[in-house]
C-alpha angles and dihedrals in degrees: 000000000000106000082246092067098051082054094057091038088057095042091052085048091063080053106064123107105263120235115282110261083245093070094053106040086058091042087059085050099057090057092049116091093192090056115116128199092253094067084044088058087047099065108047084043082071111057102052091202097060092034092049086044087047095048096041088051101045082050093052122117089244094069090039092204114195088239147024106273111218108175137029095248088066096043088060094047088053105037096024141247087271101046093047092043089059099042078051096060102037089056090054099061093041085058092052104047094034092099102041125115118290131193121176104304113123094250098184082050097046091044086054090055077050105051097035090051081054096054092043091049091059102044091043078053088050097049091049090041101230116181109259104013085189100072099059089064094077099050084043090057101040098039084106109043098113080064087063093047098044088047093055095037119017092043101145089053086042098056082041088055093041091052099038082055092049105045091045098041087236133132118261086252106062091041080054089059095043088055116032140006094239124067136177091268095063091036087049093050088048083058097044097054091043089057089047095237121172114295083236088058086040090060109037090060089045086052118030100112101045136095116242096257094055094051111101137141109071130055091246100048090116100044111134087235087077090057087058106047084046097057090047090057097053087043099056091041080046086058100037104238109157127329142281110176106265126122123303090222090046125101120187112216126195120240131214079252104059079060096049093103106039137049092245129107135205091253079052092060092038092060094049090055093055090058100054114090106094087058094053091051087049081051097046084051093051088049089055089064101033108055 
């Protein structure tokens, strides 16, 4: 990609719809010890969208609730501060970016790669018991945003990436790096930053395909929260839930490396993976109101 290009990229990035203030406003909750689930109820209370997509989700058939929930102070009694925190987030971003340019990318497939690299994140940071688990589902949802963005403009760069993954059985991106100098990763990080996101989600999508010793730039480059989001996305590639552009004969394998820094294995991964699928379905159900 010409310099010129990566003008213009970077141009079209400050363009982008922000976040909606819903979405920050929780995310600060979730970092706030002193936070109660009734500021949380406040907020989403606030903005009658997110409130009316909350409520029609947590009543749907799939969660199968005892009784009819009516406000958002019962939905998070029932689903929990976390669970809806995190609804609440992931249909902020779909919002967003719902309008954006779309080319021919399977975007319901590539949002369940998304979602379902969250959830993983957060229960490969329970079982290692890092500090605060929560804080690794953003960067799980967002690792692949500069996909979003390429698909919708850079589209011509983005088709050539997509069939150069598929004809050589390699990831999107490797076929990224045998094409241009600028990959998601970097574009995702440009968005990120623009929308002010945390410095950790900032840098799990910056980061997510690079080994400990070649991340460098933020304070945070070498937080443990990076290795985890990093080794939920392999596994859900791994798995095959969703898609996420790379080619259809490549199969991504996790390394003894990728394990150097937690107390985690590859059978432990494995496991998690197994386990999954009433959380997918969960995710498929969100999706369906979502997009």
């Amino acid at each position: 990609m010409k310099l010129s290009k990566i003008k213009k990229t970077i141009e079209q990035v400050r363009d982008l719809p922000t976040l909606p203030v819903i979405s920050n406003k929780v995310n600060a909750l979730l970092y706030d010890p002193k936070s109660a689930a009734s500021d949380l109820a406040e907020i989403i209370e606030n903005d009658q969208s997110i409130a009316t997509k909350v409520l029609t989700l947590v009543n749907s058939a799939y969660y199968g609730l005892p009784q009819r929930v009516t406000n958002i102070a019962q939905a998070i009694a029932l689903l929990g501060y976390k669970n809806i925190s995190q609804i609440v987030m992931t249909l902020s971003v779909f919002e967003t970016l719902k309008h954006s340019k779309r080319g021919s990318f399977d975007r319901k497939a590539f949002w369940l790669h998304s979602i379902a690299t969250a959830i993983m994140s957060v229960k490969i940071a329970e079982m290692c018991m890092y500090s605060t688990p929560e804080d690794t589902f953003t960067g799980g949802l967002l690792h692949d945003l500069g996909k979003v963005f390429m698909d919708g403009y850079l589209h011509e760069e983005f088709n050539e990436v997509l069939d150069t993954a598929e004809k050589n059985d390699i990831s999107f991106y490797e076929a990224e790096h045998m094409l241009f100098d600028v990959d998601h990763a970097m574009i995702g990080q440009w968005i990120a930053r623009a929308w002010k996101l945390p410095l950790h989600v900032v840098a799990s999508i910056k980061h997510h395909h690079q080994e400990v010793e070649a991340r460098m730039g933020l304070s945070v480059s070498s937080d443990l929260f990076i290795d985890i989001v990093r080794i939920a996305d392999i596994g859900v590639r791994l798995k095959g839930y969703g898609c996420n552009g790379d080619g259809k004969g490549y199969r991504p394998t996790l390394s003894p490396d990728h394990f150097k820094r937690l107390p985690v294995f590859e059978d432990d991964i494995m496991k998690i993976l197994e386990s999954l699928n009433e959380e997918i379905d969960k995710a498929k159900t969100l999706l369906s109101f979502a997009i």
